[in-house]
C-alpha positions, 0 to 999 in steps of 0.5 A: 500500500502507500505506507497507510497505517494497518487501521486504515488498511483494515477499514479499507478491507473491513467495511466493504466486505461487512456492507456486502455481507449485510446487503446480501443478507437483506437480500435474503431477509426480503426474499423469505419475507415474500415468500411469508407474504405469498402464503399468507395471501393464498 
């Protein structure tokens, strides 16, 4: 890297790959809370 500080160089790593797993998590919440509405409709 560009001589950052390791905490920077973390962040850098660690918020990304947390908003991809927190995005791909709502993704699936949502998905399931489709399917419940679909069974309750029917």
């Amino acid at each position: 890297m560009f001589g950052l500080p390791g905490e920077t160089v973390f962040f850098l790593t660690v918020i990304p790959a947390g908003w991809l797993v927190y995005t791909l998590g709502f993704l699936y919440v949502s998905r399931d809370w489709a399917k419940g509405d679909e069974e309750v409709r029917s």
